[in-house]
Backbone as XML, in Angstrom:
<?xml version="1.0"?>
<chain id="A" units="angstrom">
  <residue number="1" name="UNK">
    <atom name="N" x="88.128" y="91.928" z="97.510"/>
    <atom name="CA" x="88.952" y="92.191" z="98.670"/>
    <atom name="C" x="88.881" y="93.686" z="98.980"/>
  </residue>
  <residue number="2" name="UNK">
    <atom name="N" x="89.081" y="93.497" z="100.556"/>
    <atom name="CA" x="88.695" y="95.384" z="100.417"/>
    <atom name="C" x="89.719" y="95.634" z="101.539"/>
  </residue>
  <residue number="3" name="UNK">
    <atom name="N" x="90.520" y="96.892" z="101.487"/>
    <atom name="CA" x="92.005" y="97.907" z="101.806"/>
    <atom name="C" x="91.217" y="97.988" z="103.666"/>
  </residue>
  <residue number="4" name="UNK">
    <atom name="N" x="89.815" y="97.694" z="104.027"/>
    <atom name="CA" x="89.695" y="97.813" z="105.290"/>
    <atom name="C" x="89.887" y="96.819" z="106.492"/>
  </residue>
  <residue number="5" name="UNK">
    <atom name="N" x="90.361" y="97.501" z="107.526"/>
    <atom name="CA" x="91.204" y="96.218" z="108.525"/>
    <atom name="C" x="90.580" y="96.975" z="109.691"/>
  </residue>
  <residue number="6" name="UNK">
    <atom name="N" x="89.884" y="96.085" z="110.371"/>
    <atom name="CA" x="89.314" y="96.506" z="111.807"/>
    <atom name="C" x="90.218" y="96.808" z="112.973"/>
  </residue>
  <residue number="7" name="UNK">
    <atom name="N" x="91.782" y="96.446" z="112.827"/>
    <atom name="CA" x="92.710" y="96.059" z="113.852"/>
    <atom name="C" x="93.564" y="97.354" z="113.532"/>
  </residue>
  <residue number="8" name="UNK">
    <atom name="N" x="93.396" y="97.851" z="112.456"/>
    <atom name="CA" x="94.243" y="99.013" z="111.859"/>
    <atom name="C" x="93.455" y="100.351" z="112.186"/>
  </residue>
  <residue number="9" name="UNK">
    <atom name="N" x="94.032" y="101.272" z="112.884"/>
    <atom name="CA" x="92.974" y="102.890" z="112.863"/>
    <atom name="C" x="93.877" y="103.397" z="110.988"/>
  </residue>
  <residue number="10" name="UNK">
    <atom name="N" x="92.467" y="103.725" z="110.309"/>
    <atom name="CA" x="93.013" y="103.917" z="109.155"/>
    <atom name="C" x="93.076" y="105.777" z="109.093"/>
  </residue>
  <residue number="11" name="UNK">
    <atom name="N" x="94.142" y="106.211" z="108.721"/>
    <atom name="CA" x="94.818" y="107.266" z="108.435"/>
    <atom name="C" x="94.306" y="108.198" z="107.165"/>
  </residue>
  <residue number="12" name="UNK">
    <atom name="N" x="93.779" y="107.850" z="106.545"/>
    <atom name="CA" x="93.261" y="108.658" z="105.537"/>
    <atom name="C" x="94.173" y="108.325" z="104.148"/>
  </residue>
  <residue number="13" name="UNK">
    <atom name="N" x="93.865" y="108.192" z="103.257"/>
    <atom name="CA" x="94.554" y="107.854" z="101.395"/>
    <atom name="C" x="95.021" y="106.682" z="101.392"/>
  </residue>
  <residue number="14" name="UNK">
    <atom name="N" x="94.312" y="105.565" z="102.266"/>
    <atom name="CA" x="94.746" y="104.649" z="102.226"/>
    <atom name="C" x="95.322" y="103.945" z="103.506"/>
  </residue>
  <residue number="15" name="UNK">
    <atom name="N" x="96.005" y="104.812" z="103.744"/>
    <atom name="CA" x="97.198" y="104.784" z="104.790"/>
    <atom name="C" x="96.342" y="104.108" z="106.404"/>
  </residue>
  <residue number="16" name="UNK">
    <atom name="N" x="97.525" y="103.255" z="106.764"/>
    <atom name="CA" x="96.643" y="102.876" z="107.918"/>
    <atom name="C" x="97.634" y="103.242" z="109.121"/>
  </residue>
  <residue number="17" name="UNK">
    <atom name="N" x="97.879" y="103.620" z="110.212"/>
    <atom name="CA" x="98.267" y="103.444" z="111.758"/>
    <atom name="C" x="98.761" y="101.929" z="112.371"/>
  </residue>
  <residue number="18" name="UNK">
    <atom name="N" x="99.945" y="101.787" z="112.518"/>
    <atom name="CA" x="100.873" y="100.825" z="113.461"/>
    <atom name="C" x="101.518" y="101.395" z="114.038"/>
  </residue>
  <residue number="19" name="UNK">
    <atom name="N" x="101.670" y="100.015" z="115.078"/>
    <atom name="CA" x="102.367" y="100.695" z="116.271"/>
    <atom name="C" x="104.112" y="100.567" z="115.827"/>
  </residue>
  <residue number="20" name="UNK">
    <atom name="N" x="104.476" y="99.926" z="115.021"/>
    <atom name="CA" x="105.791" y="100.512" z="114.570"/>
    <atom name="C" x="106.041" y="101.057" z="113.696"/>
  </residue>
  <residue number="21" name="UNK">
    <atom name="N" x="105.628" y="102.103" z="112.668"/>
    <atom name="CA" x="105.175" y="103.222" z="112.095"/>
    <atom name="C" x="106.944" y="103.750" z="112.662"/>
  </residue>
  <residue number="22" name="UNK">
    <atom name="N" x="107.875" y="104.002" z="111.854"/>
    <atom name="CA" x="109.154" y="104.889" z="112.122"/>
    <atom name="C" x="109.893" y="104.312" z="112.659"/>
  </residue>
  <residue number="23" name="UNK">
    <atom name="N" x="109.650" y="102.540" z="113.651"/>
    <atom name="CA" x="110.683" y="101.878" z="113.857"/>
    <atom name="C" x="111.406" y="100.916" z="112.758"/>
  </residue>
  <residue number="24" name="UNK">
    <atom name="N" x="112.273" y="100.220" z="113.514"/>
    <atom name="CA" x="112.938" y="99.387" z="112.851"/>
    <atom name="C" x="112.196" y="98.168" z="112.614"/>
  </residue>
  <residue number="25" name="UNK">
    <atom name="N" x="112.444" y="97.432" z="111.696"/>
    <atom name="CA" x="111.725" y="95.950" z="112.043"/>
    <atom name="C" x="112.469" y="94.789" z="110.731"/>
  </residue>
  <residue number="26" name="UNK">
    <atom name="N" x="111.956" y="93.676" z="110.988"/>
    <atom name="CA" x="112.803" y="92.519" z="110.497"/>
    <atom name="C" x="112.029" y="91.964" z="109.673"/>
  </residue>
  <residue number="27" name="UNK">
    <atom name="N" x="111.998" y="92.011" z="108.334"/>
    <atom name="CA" x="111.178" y="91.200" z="107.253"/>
    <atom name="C" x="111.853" y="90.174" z="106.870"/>
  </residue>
  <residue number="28" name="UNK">
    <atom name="N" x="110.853" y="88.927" z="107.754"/>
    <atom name="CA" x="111.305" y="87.412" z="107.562"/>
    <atom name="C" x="110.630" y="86.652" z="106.362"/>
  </residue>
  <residue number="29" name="UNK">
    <atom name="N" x="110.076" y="87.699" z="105.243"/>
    <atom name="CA" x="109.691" y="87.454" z="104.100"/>
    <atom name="C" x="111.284" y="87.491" z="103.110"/>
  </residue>
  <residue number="30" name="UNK">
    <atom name="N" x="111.635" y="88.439" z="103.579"/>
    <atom name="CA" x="113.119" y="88.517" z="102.882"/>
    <atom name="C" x="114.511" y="88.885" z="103.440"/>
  </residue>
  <residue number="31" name="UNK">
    <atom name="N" x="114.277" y="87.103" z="103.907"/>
    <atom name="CA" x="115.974" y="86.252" z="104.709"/>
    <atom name="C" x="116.431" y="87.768" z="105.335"/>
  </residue>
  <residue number="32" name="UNK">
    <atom name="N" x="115.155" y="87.941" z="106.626"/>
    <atom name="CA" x="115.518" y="88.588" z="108.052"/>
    <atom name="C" x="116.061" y="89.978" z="107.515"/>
  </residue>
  <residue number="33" name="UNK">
    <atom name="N" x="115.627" y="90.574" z="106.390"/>
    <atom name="CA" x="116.239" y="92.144" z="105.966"/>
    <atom name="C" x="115.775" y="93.058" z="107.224"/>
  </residue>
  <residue number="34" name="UNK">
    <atom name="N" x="116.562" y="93.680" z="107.563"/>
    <atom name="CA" x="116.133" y="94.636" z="108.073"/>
    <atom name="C" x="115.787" y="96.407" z="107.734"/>
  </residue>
  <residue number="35" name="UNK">
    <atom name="N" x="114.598" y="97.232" z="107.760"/>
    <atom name="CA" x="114.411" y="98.142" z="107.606"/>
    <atom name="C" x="113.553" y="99.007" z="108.205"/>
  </residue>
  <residue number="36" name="UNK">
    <atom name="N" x="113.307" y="100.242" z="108.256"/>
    <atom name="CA" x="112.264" y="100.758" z="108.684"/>
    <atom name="C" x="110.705" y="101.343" z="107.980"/>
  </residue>
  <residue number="37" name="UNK">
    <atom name="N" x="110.014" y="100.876" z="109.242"/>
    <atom name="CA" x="108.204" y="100.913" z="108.769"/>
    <atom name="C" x="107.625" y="102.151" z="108.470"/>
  </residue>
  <residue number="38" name="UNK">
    <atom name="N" x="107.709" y="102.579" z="107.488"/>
    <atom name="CA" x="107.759" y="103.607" z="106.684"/>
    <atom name="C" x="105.956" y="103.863" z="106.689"/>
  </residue>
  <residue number="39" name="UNK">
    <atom name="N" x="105.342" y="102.997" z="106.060"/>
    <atom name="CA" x="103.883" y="103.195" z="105.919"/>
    <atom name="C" x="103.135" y="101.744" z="106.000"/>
  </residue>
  <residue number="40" name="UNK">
    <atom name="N" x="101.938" y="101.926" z="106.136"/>
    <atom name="CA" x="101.017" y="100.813" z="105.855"/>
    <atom name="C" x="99.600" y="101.113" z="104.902"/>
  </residue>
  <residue number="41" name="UNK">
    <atom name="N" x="99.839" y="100.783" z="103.358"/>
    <atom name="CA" x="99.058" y="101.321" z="102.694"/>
    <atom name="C" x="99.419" y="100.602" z="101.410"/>
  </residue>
  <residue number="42" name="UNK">
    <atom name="N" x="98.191" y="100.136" z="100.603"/>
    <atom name="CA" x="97.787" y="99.198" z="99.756"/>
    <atom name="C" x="98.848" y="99.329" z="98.551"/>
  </residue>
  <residue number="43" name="UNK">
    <atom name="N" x="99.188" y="98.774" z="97.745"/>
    <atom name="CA" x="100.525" y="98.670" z="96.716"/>
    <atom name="C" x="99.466" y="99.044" z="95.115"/>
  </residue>
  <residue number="44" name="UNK">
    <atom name="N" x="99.999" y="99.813" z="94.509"/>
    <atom name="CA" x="99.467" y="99.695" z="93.068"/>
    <atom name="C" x="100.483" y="99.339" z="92.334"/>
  </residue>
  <residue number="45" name="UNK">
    <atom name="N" x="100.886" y="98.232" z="92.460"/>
    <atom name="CA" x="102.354" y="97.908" z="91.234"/>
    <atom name="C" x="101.221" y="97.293" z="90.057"/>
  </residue>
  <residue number="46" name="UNK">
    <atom name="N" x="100.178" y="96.986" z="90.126"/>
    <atom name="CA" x="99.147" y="96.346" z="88.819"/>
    <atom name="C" x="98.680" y="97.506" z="88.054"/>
  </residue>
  <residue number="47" name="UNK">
    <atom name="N" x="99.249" y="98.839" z="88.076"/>
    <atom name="CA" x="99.170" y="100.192" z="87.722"/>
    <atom name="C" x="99.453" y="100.147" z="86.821"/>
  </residue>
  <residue number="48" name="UNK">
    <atom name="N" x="99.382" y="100.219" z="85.494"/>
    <atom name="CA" x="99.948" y="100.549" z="84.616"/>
    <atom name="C" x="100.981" y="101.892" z="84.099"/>
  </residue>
  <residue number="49" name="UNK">
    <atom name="N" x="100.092" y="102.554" z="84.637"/>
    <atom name="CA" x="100.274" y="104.164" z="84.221"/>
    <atom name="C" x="100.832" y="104.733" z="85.582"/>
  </residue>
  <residue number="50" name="UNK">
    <atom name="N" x="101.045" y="104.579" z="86.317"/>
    <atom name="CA" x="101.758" y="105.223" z="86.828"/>
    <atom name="C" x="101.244" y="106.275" z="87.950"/>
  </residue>
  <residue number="51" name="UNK">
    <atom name="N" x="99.565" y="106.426" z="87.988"/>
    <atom name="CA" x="98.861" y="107.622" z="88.052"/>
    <atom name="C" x="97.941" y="106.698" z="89.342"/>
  </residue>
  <residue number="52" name="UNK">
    <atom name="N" x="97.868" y="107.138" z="90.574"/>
    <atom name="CA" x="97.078" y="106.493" z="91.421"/>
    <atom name="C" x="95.856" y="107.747" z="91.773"/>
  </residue>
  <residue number="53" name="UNK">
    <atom name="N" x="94.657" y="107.616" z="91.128"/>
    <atom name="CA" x="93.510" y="108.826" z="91.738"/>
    <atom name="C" x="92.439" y="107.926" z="92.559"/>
  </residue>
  <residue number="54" name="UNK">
    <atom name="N" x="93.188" y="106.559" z="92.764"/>
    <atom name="CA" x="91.412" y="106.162" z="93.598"/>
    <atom name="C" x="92.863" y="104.979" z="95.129"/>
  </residue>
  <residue number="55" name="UNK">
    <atom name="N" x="92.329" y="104.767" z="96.242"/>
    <atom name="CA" x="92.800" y="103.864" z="97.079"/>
    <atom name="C" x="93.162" y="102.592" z="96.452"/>
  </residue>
  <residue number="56" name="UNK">
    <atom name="N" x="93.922" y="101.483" z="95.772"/>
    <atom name="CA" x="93.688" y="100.583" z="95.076"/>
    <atom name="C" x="93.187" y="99.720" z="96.476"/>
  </residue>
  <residue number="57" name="UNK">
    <atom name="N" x="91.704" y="98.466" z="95.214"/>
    <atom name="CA" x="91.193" y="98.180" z="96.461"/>
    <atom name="C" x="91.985" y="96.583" z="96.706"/>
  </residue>
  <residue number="58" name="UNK">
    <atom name="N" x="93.218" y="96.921" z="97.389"/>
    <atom name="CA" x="93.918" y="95.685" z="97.702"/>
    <atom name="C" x="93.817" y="95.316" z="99.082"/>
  </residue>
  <residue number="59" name="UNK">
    <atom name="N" x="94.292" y="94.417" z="99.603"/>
    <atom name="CA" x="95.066" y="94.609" z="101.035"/>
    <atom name="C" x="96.282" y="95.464" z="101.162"/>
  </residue>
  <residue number="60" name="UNK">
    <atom name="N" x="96.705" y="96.070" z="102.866"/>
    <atom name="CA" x="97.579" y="96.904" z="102.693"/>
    <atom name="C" x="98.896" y="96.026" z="103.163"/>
  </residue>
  <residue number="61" name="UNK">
    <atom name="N" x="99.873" y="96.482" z="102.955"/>
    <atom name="CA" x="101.142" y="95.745" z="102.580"/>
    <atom name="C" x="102.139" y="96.850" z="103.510"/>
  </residue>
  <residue number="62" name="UNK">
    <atom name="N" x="103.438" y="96.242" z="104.284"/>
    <atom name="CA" x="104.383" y="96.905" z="104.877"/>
    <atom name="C" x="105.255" y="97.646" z="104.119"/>
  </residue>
  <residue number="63" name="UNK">
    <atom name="N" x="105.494" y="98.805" z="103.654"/>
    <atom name="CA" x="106.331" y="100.004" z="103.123"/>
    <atom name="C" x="107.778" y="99.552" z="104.340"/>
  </residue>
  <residue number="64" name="UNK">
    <atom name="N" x="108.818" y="98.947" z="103.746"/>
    <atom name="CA" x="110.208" y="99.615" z="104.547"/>
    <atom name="C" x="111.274" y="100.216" z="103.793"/>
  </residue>
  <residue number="65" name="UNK">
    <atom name="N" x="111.772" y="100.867" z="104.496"/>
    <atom name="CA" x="112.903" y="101.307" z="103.629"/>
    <atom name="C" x="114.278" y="100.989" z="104.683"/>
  </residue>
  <residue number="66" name="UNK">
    <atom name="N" x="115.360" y="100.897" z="104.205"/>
    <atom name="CA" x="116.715" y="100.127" z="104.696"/>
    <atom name="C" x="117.154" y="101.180" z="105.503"/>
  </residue>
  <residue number="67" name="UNK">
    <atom name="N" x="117.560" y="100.958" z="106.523"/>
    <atom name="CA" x="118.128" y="102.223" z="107.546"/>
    <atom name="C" x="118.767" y="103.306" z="107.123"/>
  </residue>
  <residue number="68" name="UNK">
    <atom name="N" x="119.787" y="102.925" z="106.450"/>
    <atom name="CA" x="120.472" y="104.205" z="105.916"/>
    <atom name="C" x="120.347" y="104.770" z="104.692"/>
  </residue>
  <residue number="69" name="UNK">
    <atom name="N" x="119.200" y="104.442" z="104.255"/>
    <atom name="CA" x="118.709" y="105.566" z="103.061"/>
    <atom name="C" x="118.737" y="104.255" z="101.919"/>
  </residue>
  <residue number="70" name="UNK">
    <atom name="N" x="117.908" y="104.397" z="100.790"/>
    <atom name="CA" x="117.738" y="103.456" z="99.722"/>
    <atom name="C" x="116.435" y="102.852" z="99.151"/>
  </residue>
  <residue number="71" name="UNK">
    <atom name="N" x="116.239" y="102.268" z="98.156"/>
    <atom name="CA" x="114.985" y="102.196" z="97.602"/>
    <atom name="C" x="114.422" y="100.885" z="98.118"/>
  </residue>
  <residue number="72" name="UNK">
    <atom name="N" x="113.027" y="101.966" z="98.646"/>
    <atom name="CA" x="111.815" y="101.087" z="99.650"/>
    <atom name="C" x="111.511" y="100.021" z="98.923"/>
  </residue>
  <residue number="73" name="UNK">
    <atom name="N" x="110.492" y="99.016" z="100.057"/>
    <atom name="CA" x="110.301" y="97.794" z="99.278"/>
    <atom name="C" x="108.933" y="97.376" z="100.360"/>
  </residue>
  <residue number="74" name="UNK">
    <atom name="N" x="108.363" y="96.904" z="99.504"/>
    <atom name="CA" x="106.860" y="96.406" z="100.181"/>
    <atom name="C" x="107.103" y="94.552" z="100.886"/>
  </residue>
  <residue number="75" name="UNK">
    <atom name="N" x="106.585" y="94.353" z="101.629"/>
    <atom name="CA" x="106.330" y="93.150" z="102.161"/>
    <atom name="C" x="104.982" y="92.862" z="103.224"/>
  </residue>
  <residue number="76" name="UNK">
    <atom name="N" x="104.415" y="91.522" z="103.247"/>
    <atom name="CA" x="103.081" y="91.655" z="103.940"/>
    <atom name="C" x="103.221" y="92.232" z="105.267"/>
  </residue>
  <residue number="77" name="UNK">
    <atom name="N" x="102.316" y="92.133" z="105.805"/>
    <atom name="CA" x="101.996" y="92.673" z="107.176"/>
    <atom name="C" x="102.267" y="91.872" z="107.865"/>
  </residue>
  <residue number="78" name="UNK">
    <atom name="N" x="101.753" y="90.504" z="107.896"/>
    <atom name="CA" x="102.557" y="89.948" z="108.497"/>
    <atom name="C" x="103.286" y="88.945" z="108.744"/>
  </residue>
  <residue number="79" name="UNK">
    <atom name="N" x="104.587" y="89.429" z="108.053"/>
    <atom name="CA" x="106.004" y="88.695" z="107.626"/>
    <atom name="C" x="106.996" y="89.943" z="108.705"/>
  </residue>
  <residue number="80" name="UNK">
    <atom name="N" x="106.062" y="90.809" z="109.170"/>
    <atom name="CA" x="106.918" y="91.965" z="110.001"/>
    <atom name="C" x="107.156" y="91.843" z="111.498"/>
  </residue>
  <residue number="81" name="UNK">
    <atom name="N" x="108.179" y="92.066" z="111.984"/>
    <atom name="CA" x="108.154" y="92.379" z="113.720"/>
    <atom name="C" x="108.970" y="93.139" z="114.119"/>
  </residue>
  <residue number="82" name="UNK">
    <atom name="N" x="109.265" y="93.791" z="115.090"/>
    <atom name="CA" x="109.962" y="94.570" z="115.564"/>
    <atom name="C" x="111.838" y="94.424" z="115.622"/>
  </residue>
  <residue number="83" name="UNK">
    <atom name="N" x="112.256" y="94.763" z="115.386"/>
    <atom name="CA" x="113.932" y="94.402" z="115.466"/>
    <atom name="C" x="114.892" y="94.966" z="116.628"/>
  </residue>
  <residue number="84" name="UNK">
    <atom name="N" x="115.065" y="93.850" z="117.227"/>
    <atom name="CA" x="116.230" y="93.781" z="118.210"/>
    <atom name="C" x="117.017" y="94.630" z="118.865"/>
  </residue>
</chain>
């Protein structure tokens, strides 16, 4: 599997470009949470160590974090949409 997506302009370290990049949005992966789209860029939780020196070669996964501050949480790409 490889971290490249033709539909995505990719950003450099991984990181890819959406168009809601800093908005809000609704992850109907987990019962309609709402948070904001923080990043789009591949997950190393199969890391052991802690230490990321290469892109892991995954698919990239939605970064949100909860509106008012709190610890981020990954969900697919697309389980995401824009919020209300």
């Amino acid at each position: 599997m490889t971290t490249h997506n033709p539909n995505l302009p990719a950003l450099g370290l991984g990181h890819w470009d959406h168009p809601l990049l800093g908005h809000r949005v609704v992850d109907h992966a987990r019962e309609d949470r709402i948070g904001v789209l923080r990043a789009v860029a591949p997950d190393s939780k199969d890391n052991p160590f802690n230490l990321v020196v290469t892109v892991p070669d995954t698919p990239p996964v939605a970064w949100l974090s909860p509106s008012g501050g709190g610890r981020e949480w990954t969900t697919a790409l697309d389980a995401i949409e824009a919020a209300r």
